[in-house]
C-alpha positions, 0 to 999 in steps of 0.5 A: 555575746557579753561573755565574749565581749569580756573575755576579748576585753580581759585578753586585751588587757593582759596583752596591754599591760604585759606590753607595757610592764615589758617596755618598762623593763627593758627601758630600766634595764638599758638605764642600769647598764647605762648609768654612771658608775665608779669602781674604787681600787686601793694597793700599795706600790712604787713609781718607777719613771713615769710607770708604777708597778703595784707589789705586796713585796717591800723588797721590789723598791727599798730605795723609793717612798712606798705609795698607796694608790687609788683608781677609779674606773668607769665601766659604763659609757656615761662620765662621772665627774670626780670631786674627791677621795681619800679614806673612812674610818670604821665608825662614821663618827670618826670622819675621813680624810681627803687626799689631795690629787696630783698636780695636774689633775684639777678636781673636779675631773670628769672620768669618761665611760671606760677611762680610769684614773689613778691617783697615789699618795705618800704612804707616810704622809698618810700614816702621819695623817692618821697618826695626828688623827689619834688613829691607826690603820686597823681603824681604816675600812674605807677608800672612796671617791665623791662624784660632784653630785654627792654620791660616794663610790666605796671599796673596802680596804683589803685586810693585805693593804691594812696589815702592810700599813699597820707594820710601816705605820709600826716602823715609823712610830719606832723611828726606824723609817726616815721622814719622807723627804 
Protein backbone atom coordinates (compact mmCIF):
# COMPACT_ATOMS: atom_id res chain seq x y z
CA UNK A 1 0.00 0.00 0.00
CA UNK A 2 3.09 2.61 0.63
CA UNK A 3 4.23 1.95 -2.63
CA UNK A 4 1.26 3.06 -4.04
CA UNK A 5 0.94 6.14 -2.01
CA UNK A 6 4.46 7.08 -3.62
CA UNK A 7 3.86 6.57 -6.77
CA UNK A 8 0.59 8.69 -6.71
CA UNK A 9 2.42 11.27 -4.88
CA UNK A 10 5.69 11.31 -7.30
CA UNK A 11 2.82 11.19 -10.45
CA UNK A 12 1.29 14.25 -8.99
CA UNK A 13 4.12 16.03 -8.62
CA UNK A 14 5.27 15.78 -11.91
CA UNK A 15 2.04 16.66 -13.20
CA UNK A 16 2.21 19.73 -10.88
CA UNK A 17 5.46 20.98 -11.75
CA UNK A 18 5.27 20.29 -15.60
CA UNK A 19 1.81 22.45 -15.04
CA UNK A 20 3.57 25.17 -13.45
CA UNK A 21 6.92 25.23 -15.67
CA UNK A 22 4.27 25.29 -18.68
CA UNK A 23 2.18 28.30 -17.04
CA UNK A 24 5.69 30.03 -16.53
CA UNK A 25 6.44 29.58 -20.33
CA UNK A 26 3.60 30.70 -21.62
CA UNK A 27 3.61 33.87 -19.37
CA UNK A 28 7.30 34.84 -20.64
CA UNK A 29 6.43 34.04 -23.95
CA UNK A 30 3.40 36.62 -24.19
CA UNK A 31 5.92 39.04 -22.29
CA UNK A 32 8.62 38.45 -25.01
CA UNK A 33 6.34 39.10 -27.75
CA UNK A 34 5.01 41.87 -25.92
CA UNK A 35 7.70 43.83 -24.73
CA UNK A 36 8.83 47.47 -25.88
CA UNK A 37 11.23 47.27 -28.57
CA UNK A 38 12.68 49.68 -31.06
CA UNK A 39 14.29 48.52 -34.50
CA UNK A 40 16.89 51.29 -35.57
CA UNK A 41 17.42 51.95 -39.85
CA UNK A 42 19.98 54.33 -41.13
CA UNK A 43 20.08 55.46 -45.27
CA UNK A 44 20.91 58.04 -47.34
CA UNK A 45 18.17 59.90 -49.21
CA UNK A 46 16.54 63.51 -50.28
CA UNK A 47 13.40 65.14 -49.40
CA UNK A 48 11.33 66.17 -52.02
CA UNK A 49 7.96 68.38 -50.63
CA UNK A 50 6.76 66.94 -47.72
CA UNK A 51 7.85 62.88 -48.95
CA UNK A 52 11.54 61.62 -49.13
CA UNK A 53 12.73 59.32 -51.25
CA UNK A 54 15.67 56.78 -49.74
CA UNK A 55 18.26 56.24 -52.84
CA UNK A 56 22.06 54.78 -53.21
CA UNK A 57 22.03 56.96 -56.67
CA UNK A 58 23.51 60.73 -55.87
CA UNK A 59 22.54 61.22 -59.23
CA UNK A 60 18.42 61.07 -58.37
CA UNK A 61 18.86 64.87 -56.30
CA UNK A 62 22.17 66.78 -57.55
CA UNK A 63 20.34 70.17 -56.72
CA UNK A 64 19.26 69.04 -52.83
CA UNK A 65 21.58 68.73 -49.67
CA UNK A 66 21.72 64.84 -49.40
CA UNK A 67 20.30 63.41 -46.00
CA UNK A 68 21.03 60.84 -43.62
CA UNK A 69 17.96 59.46 -42.21
CA UNK A 70 17.09 57.52 -38.86
CA UNK A 71 13.90 55.35 -38.29
CA UNK A 72 12.88 53.97 -35.28
CA UNK A 73 9.98 51.63 -35.38
CA UNK A 74 8.22 49.74 -33.07
CA UNK A 75 6.93 46.31 -33.89
CA UNK A 76 5.09 45.18 -30.78
CA UNK A 77 2.08 46.89 -29.27
CA UNK A 78 3.86 48.65 -26.13
CA UNK A 79 5.14 52.36 -26.74
CA UNK A 80 8.62 53.07 -25.95
CA UNK A 81 9.37 56.48 -25.23
CA UNK A 82 12.46 58.08 -27.31
CA UNK A 83 14.97 60.36 -25.46
CA UNK A 84 17.78 60.50 -28.10
CA UNK A 85 19.72 59.45 -31.28
CA UNK A 86 22.58 59.76 -33.15
CA UNK A 87 25.56 57.82 -33.89
CA UNK A 88 28.76 55.72 -32.04
CA UNK A 89 31.83 55.50 -32.77
CA UNK A 90 33.98 51.90 -33.41
CA UNK A 91 35.52 52.16 -29.95
CA UNK A 92 33.55 53.11 -26.85
CA UNK A 93 36.19 55.50 -25.80
CA UNK A 94 35.55 57.43 -28.67
CA UNK A 95 31.78 58.38 -27.53
CA UNK A 96 29.02 59.30 -29.85
CA UNK A 97 27.38 62.19 -30.71
CA UNK A 98 23.73 63.33 -30.48
CA UNK A 99 21.61 64.56 -33.61
CA UNK A 100 19.24 66.95 -32.65
CA UNK A 101 15.47 66.23 -33.81
CA UNK A 102 13.35 68.12 -36.26
CA UNK A 103 11.45 70.87 -35.23
CA UNK A 104 8.19 69.74 -34.03
CA UNK A 105 9.09 66.61 -32.66
CA UNK A 106 9.82 67.23 -28.87
CA UNK A 107 12.12 64.46 -27.17
CA UNK A 108 11.36 62.81 -25.25
CA UNK A 109 8.38 61.26 -27.94
CA UNK A 110 6.63 58.18 -27.20
CA UNK A 111 6.55 55.68 -30.21
CA UNK A 112 3.49 53.67 -30.04
CA UNK A 113 3.28 49.83 -30.75
CA UNK A 114 3.38 49.50 -34.74
CA UNK A 115 4.17 53.38 -35.30
CA UNK A 116 7.67 54.61 -36.85
CA UNK A 117 9.37 57.64 -36.45
CA UNK A 118 12.02 59.08 -39.17
CA UNK A 119 14.00 61.76 -38.28
CA UNK A 120 17.06 62.90 -41.02
CA UNK A 121 19.97 65.08 -40.64
CA UNK A 122 22.09 67.17 -43.12
CA UNK A 123 24.82 64.74 -44.07
CA UNK A 124 27.45 67.66 -44.26
CA UNK A 125 26.34 68.75 -40.94
CA UNK A 126 27.31 65.33 -39.94
CA UNK A 127 30.42 64.90 -41.84
CA UNK A 128 31.43 68.43 -40.24
CA UNK A 129 30.67 66.87 -36.62
CA UNK A 130 32.88 64.13 -37.39
CA UNK A 131 35.24 66.18 -38.88
CA UNK A 132 35.60 68.47 -35.59
CA UNK A 133 35.78 65.31 -33.61
CA UNK A 134 39.13 64.27 -35.37
CA UNK A 135 37.41 61.45 -37.20
CA UNK A 136 36.12 60.12 -40.38
CA UNK A 137 33.23 57.95 -41.11
CA UNK A 138 35.39 54.55 -41.50
CA UNK A 139 35.49 55.19 -37.63
CA UNK A 140 31.49 55.17 -37.32
CA UNK A 141 29.81 51.60 -36.68
CA UNK A 142 26.73 52.58 -34.77
CA UNK A 143 23.11 54.42 -35.22
CA UNK A 144 21.11 54.40 -32.14
CA UNK A 145 18.25 55.56 -30.62
CA UNK A 146 17.95 55.91 -26.32
CA UNK A 147 14.58 55.16 -24.72
CA UNK A 148 13.99 57.39 -21.76
CA UNK A 149 14.56 54.45 -19.34
CA UNK A 150 18.58 54.34 -20.54
CA UNK A 151 18.37 51.45 -22.65
CA UNK A 152 19.82 51.85 -26.42
CA UNK A 153 18.47 50.29 -29.40
CA UNK A 154 21.48 49.85 -31.93
CA UNK A 155 21.77 49.14 -35.74
CA UNK A 156 25.21 48.57 -37.45
CA UNK A 157 25.73 51.01 -40.20
CA UNK A 158 25.68 49.27 -43.74
CA UNK A 159 29.23 49.23 -45.11
CA UNK A 160 27.00 51.02 -48.36
CA UNK A 161 26.14 54.09 -46.04
CA UNK A 162 30.00 54.26 -44.76
CA UNK A 163 31.40 54.20 -48.19
CA UNK A 164 28.92 56.89 -49.62
CA UNK A 165 29.88 59.23 -46.42
CA UNK A 166 33.43 58.34 -46.48
CA UNK A 167 33.48 59.71 -50.65
CA UNK A 168 30.98 63.12 -49.47
CA UNK A 169 33.17 63.35 -46.62
CA UNK A 170 36.38 63.18 -49.10
CA UNK A 171 34.67 65.94 -51.54
CA UNK A 172 34.24 68.38 -48.76
CA UNK A 173 37.69 68.18 -47.32
CA UNK A 174 38.55 68.66 -51.27
CA UNK A 175 36.44 71.75 -51.10
CA UNK A 176 34.64 70.73 -54.16
CA UNK A 177 31.12 70.67 -52.18
CA UNK A 178 29.49 74.28 -51.17
CA UNK A 179 29.02 74.56 -47.26
CA UNK A 180 25.46 73.62 -46.44
CA UNK A 181 23.28 76.71 -46.66
Amino acid sequence: MPNVFWAAFGGGAAAALITLVALITVEWFKWFLDRPLVKVKMSLGFLFGTTYMLTRDPSKGKDRNRLVFFEASNPHTKPVTISGFGLYYKRSKWGAFHIMPQVGYQFPYQLDGGKTLTQWSDMQDILQAIKEDGRTPRDLKWAWFRASTDKIYLSKIKKWIIKELEEEFERMNKGSTPPPS
